[in-house]
C-alpha positions as CSV (number, residue, x, y, z in Angstrom):
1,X,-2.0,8.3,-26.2
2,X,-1.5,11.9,-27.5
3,X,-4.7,13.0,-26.4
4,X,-4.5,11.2,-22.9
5,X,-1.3,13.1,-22.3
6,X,-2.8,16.2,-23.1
7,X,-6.0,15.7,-20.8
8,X,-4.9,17.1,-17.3
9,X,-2.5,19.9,-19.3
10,X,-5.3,21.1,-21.9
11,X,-5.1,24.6,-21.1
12,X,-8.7,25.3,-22.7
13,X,-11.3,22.5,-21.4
14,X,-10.2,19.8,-20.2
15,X,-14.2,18.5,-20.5
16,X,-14.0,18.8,-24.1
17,X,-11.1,16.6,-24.4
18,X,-12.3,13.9,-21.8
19,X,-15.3,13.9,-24.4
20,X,-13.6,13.4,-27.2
21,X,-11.6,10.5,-25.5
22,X,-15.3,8.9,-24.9
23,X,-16.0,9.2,-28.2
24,X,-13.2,7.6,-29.4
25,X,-14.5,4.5,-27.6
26,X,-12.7,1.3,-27.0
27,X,-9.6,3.1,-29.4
28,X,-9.2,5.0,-26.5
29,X,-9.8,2.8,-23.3
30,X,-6.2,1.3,-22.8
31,X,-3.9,4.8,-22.6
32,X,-6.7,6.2,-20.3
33,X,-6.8,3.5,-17.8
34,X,-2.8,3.9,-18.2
35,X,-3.7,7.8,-17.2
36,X,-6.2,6.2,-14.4
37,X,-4.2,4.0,-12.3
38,X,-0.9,6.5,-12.3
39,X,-0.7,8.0,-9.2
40,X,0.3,11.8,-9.5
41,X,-0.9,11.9,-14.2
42,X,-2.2,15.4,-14.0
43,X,-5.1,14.0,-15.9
44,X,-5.6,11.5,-13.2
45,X,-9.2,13.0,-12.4
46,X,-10.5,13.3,-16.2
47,X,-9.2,9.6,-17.3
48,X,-11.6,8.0,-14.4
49,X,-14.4,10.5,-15.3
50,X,-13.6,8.7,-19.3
51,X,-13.9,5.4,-17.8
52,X,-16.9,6.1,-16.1
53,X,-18.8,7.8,-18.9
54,X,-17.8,4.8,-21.2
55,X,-19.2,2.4,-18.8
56,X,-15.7,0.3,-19.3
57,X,-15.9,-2.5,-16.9
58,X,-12.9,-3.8,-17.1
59,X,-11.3,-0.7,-15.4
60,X,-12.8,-2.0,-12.0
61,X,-9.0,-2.1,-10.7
62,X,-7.9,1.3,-11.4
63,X,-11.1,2.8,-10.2
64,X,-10.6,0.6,-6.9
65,X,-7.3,1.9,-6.6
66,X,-8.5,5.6,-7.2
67,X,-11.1,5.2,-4.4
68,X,-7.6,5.8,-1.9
69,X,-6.2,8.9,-3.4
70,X,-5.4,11.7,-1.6
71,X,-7.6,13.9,-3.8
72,X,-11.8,13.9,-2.7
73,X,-12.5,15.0,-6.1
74,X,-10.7,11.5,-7.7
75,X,-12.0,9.3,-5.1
76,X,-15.8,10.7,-5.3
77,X,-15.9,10.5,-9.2
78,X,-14.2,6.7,-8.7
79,X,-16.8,6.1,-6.8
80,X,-19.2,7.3,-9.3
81,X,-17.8,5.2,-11.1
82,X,-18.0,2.1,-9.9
83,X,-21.8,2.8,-8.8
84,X,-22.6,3.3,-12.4
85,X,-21.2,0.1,-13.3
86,X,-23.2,-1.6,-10.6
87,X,-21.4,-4.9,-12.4
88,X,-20.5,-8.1,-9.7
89,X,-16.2,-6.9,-9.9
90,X,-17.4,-3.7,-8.7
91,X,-19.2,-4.9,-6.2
92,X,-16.2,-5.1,-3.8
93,X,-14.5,-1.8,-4.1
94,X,-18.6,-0.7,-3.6
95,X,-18.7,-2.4,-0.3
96,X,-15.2,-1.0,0.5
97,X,-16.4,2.4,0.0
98,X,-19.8,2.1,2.4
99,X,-16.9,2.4,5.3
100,X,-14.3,5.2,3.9
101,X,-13.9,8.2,5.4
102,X,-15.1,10.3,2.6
103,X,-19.1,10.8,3.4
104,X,-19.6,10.8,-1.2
105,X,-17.6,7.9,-1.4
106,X,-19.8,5.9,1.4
107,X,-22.9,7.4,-0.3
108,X,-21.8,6.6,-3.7
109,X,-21.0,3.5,-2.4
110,X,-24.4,2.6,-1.0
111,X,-26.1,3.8,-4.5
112,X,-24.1,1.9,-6.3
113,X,-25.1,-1.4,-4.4
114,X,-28.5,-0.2,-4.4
């Protein structure tokens, strides 16, 4: 949780700490969906990236809900997301995504249902 808090604040690298968080595994997967599905946690950006990296499926929902922030940089990487996933509870948000606004998200959308 310490880490998680620390991830959109680290003043150094925030990439070195998102890795750590991935290497942490499954220790670490419940405070960063916490950090992924609250709207306005500075480290908002870097927990999806975490989720993504570890290929955690059961984050479908907060990557879903990411896909409709107000930041492009959190919505493309949710998409990214989801794409890599490529699982059948992704497959929703992905078809969502083919008609957003965001020209990466409907791209990352199409690659992600292939």
């Amino acid at each position: 949780d310490a880490l998680v808090a620390r991830l959109g604040r680290a003043e150094r690298s925030p990439e070195a700490l998102a890795r750590v968080l991935v290497r942490l595994g499954r220790t670490a997967v419940p405070a960063v969906r916490s950090a992924a599905r609250e709207v306005g946690h500075p480290g908002r950006l870097w927990a999806v990236w975490v989720l993504s990296e570890m290929g955690c499926a059961e984050a479908v929902p907060e990557l879903a809900a990411a896909l409709e922030a107000n930041d492009s940089a959190l919505r493309q990487q949710a998409a990214r997301a989801l794409a890599l996933l490529a699982t059948e509870d992704a497959r929703t948000p992905l078809l969502r995504a083919l008609t957003h606004p965001d020209a990466v998200v409907r791209a990352r959308g199409a690659e992600g249902l292939g």
